[in-house]
KESE-602996 format. One record per atom (N, C-alpha, C): residue in three letters; x, y, z. Coordinates in steps of 0.05 Angstrom, whole numbers, plus 5000, padded with zeros to 4 digits. Each point is the difference from the previous one (the first is absolute). Layout:
ALAXYZ
...
END
This chain:
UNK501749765000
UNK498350245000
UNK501850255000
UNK499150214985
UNK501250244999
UNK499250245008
UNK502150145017
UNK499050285004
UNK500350204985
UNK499750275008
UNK499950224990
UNK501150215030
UNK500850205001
UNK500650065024
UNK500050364995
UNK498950165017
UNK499950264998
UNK500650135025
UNK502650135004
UNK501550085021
UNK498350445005
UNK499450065016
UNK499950364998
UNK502650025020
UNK500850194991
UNK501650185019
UNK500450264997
UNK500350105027
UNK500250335004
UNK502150165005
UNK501549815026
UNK502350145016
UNK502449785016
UNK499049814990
UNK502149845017
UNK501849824973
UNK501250154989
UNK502150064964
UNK502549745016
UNK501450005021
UNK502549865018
UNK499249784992
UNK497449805010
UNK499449784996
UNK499649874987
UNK498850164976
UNK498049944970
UNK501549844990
UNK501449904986
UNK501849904984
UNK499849645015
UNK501049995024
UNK499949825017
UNK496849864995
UNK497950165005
UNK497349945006
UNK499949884964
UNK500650144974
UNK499049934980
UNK501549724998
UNK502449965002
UNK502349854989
UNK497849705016
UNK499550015034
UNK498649805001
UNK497049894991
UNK498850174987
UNK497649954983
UNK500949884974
UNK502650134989
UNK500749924967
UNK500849725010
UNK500349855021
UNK501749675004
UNK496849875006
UNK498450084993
UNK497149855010
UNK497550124969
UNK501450144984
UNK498750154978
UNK501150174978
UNK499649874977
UNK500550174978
UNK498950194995
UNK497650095008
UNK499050274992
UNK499550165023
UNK502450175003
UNK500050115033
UNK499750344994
UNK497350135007
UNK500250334995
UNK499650115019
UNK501550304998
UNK500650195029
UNK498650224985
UNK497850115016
UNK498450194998
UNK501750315011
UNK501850084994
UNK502950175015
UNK497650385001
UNK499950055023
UNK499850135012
UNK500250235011
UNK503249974993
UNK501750135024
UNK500650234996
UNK500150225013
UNK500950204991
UNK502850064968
UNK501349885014
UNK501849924975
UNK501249894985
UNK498149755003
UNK499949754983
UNK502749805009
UNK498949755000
UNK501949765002
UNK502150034993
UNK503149945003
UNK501949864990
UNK500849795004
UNK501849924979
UNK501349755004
UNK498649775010
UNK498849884986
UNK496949874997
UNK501049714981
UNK499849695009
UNK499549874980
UNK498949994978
UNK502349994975
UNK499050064976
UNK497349824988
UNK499349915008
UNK497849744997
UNK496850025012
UNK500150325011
UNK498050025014
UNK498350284982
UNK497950064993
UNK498550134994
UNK500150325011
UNK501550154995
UNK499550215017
UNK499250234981
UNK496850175025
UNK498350174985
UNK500250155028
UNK500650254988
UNK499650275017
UNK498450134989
UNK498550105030
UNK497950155001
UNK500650335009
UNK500050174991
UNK500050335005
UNK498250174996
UNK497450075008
UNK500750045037
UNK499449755003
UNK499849915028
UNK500049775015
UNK496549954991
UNK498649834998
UNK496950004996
UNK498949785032
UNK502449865009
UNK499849885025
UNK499749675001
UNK499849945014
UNK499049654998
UNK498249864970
UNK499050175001
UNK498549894977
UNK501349934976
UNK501950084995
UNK502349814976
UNK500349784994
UNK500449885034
UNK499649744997
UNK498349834975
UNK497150175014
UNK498449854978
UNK498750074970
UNK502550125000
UNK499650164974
UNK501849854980
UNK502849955021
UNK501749774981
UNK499549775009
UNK498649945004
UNK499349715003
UNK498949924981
UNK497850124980
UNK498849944973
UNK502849984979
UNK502350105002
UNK501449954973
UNK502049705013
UNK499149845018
UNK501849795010
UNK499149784976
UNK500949865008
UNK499749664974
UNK498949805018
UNK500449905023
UNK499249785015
UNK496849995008
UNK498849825002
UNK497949855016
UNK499150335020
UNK501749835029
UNK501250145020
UNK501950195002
UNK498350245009
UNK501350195014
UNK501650005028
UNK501950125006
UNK501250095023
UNK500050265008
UNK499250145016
UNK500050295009
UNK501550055025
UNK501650175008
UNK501849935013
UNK500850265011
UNK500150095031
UNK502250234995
UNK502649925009
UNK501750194997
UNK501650114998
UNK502149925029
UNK497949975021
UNK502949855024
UNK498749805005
UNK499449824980
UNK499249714995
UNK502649864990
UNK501149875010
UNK502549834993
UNK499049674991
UNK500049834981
UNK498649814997
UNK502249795012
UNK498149755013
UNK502249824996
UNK500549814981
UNK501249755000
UNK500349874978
UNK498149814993
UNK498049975029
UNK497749804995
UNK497150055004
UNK499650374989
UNK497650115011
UNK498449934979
UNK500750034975
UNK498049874981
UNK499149764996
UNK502149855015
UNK498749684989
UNK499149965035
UNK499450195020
UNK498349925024
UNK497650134985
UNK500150154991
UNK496850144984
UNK499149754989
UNK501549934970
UNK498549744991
UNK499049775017
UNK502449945021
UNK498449765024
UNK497550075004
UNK498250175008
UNK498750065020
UNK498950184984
UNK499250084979
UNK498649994983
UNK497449774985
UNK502549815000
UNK499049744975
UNK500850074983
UNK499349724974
UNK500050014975
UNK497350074990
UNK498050075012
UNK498550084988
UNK497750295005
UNK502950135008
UNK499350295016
UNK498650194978
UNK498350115018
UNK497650164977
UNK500850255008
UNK498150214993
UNK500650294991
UNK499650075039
UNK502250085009
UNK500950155026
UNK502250155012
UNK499550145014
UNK502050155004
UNK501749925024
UNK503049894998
UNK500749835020
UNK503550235001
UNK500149975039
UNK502250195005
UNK501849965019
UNK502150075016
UNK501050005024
UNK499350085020
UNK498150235001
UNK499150115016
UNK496350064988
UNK499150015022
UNK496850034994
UNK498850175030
UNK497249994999
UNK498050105018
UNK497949954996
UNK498649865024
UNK497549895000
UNK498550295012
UNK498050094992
UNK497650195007
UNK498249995022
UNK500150125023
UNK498049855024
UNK498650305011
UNK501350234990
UNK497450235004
UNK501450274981
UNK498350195009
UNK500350234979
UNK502650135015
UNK501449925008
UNK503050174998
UNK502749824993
UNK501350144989
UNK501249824981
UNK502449965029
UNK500950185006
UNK502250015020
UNK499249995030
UNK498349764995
UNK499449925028
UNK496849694994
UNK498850044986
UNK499749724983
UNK500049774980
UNK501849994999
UNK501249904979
UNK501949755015
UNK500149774984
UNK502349825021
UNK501549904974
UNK503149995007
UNK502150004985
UNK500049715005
UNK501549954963
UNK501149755005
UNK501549964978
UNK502749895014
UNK503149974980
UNK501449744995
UNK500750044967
UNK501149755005
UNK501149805009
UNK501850155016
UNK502449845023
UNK498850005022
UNK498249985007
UNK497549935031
UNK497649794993
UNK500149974964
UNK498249725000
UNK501649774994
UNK498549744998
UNK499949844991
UNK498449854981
UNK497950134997
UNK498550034976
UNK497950264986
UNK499549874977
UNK498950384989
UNK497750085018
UNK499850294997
UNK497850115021
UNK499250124981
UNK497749955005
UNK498150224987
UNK499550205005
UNK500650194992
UNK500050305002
UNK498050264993
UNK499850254997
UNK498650174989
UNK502050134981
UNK502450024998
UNK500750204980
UNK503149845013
UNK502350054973
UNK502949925007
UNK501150194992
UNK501750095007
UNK503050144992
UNK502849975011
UNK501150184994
UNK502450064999
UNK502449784974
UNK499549775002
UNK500449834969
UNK498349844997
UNK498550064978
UNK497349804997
UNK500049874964
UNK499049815003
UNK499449854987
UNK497350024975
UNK499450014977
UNK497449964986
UNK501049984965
UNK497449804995
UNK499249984976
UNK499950294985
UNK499349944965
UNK500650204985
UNK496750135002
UNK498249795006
UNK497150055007
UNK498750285007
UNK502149995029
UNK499950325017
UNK502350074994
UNK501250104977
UNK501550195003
UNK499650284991
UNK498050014978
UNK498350214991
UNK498950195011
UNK499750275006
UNK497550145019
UNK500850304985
UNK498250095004
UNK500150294998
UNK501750195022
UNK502150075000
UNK501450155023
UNK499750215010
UNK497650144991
UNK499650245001
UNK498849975041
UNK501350275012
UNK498649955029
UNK503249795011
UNK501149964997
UNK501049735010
UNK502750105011
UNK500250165018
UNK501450175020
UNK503049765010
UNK502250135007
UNK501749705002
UNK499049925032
UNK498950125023
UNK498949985018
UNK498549755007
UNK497550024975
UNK499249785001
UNK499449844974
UNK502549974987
UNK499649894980
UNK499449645001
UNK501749845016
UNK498549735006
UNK497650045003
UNK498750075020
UNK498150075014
UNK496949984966
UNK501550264987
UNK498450064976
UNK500049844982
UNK502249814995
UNK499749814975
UNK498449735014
UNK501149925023
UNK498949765012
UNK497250045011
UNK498950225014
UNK497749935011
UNK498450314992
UNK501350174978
UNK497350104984
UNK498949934968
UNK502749924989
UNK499249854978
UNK500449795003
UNK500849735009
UNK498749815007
UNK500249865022
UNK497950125017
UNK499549895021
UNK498249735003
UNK499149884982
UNK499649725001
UNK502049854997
UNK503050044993
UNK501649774988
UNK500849945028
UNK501349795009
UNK500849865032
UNK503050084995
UNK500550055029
UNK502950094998
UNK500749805027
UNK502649904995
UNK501749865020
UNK503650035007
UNK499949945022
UNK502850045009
UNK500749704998
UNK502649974990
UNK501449764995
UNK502149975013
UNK501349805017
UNK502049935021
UNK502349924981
UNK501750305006
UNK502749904998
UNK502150165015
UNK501449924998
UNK502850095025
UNK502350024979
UNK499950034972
UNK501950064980
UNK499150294989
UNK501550185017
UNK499250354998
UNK501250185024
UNK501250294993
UNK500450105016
UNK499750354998
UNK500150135021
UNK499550284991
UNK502350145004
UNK501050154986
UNK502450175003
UNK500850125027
UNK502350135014
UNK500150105021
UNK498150284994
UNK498050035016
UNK499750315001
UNK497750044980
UNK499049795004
UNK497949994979
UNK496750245012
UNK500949935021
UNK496850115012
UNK501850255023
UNK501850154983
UNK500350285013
UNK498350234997
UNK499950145020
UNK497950235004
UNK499650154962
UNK501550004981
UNK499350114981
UNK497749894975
UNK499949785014
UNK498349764984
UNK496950024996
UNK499150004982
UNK496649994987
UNK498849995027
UNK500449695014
UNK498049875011
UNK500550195027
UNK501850155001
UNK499850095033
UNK499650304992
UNK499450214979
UNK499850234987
UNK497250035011
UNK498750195021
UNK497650135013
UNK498250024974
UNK501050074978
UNK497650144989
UNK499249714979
UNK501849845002
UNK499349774982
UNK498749835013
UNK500349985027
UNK498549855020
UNK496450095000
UNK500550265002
UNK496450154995
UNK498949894971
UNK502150054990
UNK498449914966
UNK498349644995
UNK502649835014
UNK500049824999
UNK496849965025
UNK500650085023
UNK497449935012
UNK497550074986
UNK499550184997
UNK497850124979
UNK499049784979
UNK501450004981
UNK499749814984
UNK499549705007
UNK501649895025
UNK499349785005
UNK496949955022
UNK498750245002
UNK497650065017
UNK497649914980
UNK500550084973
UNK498649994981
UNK499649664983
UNK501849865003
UNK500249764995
UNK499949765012
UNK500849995024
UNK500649845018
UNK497049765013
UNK498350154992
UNK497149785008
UNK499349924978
UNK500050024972
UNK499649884982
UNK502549764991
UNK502349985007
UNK502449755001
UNK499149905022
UNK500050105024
UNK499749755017
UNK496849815002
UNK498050094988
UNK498149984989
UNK500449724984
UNK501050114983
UNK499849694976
UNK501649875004
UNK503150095017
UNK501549765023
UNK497949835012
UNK499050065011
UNK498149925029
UNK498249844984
UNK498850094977
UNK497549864980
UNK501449724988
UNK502350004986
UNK500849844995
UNK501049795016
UNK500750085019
UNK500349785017
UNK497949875012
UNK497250095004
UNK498149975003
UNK499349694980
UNK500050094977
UNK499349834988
UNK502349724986
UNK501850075022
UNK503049854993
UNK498949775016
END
């Protein structure tokens, strides 16, 4: 089975090279959505690189994700370090006969209207088998099925959030157990998206608006599971 792999980056230029080089030993078609104020250097020559000026934000990702070649997508940021056996723990625990879902390292199950305070996390390297989830990120997994959407609205704040559970929030998303992965030093320093006040407001907002309709057809489907 073959991937496809789509790296964003903004500001952390030191690592990049390292982060692509181990995607290109697990994939031939490896692209960096480059970001950065002043663009990548010194970059494996084997890797796809498209700069963006001005920055348009997360949403690149899935903008280059339509010119990939594979099945399967990979989305990925940027202090995501892969290991050597994260794709073929995806295929374990998947199956061979995995249908259209969105499968990740990290996920969140939905249990009330605040995102930063109901919501329950769950990561690869704490299961033993897939969990079913409400929405995955940080490196996730999907068919060419969902990779399509209209981007318009799709803020980098809450861009998972927007592709997985406003345009399709019926597809099942799961977290898959593996312990082949690591995050850069310094990955979650105070300058970062996920800890940025005003991205945090955005992101709650938006996830106020969605959050009972996913856990909804979570809850339904299992109902009738």
């Amino acid at each position: 089975m073959k991937f496809s792999v789509v790296v964003v980056a903004y500001r952390r230029m030191d690592t990049l090279a390292g982060i692509l080089s181990a995607w290109l030993d697990q994939s031939s078609d490896v692209w960096l959505a480059d970001c950065s104020p002043g663009g990548a250097k010194d970059l494996p020559a084997a890797v796809h690189h498209v700069r963006f000026r001005p920055d348009p934000g997360n949403v690149t990702r899935h903008v280059l994700a339509l010119l990939t070649e594979n099945e399967w997508v990979v989305k990925a940021d940027d202090d995501f370090l892969p290991g050597p056996h994260l794709l073929g723990d995806f295929m374990k625990a998947s199956g061979p006969d995995r249908g259209t879902a969105f499968w990740g390292i990290m996920g969140r199950r939905f249990e009330g209207a605040r995102y930063y305070g109901n919501t329950i996390s769950a990561r690869a390297n704490k299961i033993l088998e897939p969990a079913r989830v409400d929405f995955v990120g940080i490196c996730t997994l999907a068919p060419r099925a969902v990779l399509a959407f209209d981007p318009r609205g799709c803020l980098s704040s809450i861009e998972d959030l927007f592709h997985q559970c406003g345009v399709f929030p019926e597809v099942p998303k799961f977290v898959f157990p593996s312990t082949s992965y690591s995050h850069i030093p310094g990955a979650d320093r105070p300058g970062c998206l996920c800890k940025n006040p005003k991205a945090q407001v955005e992101r709650e907002i938006y996830y106020s608006k969605v959050w009972e309709r996913c856990r909804a057809i979570r809850l339904g489907e299992g109902a009738r599971g």
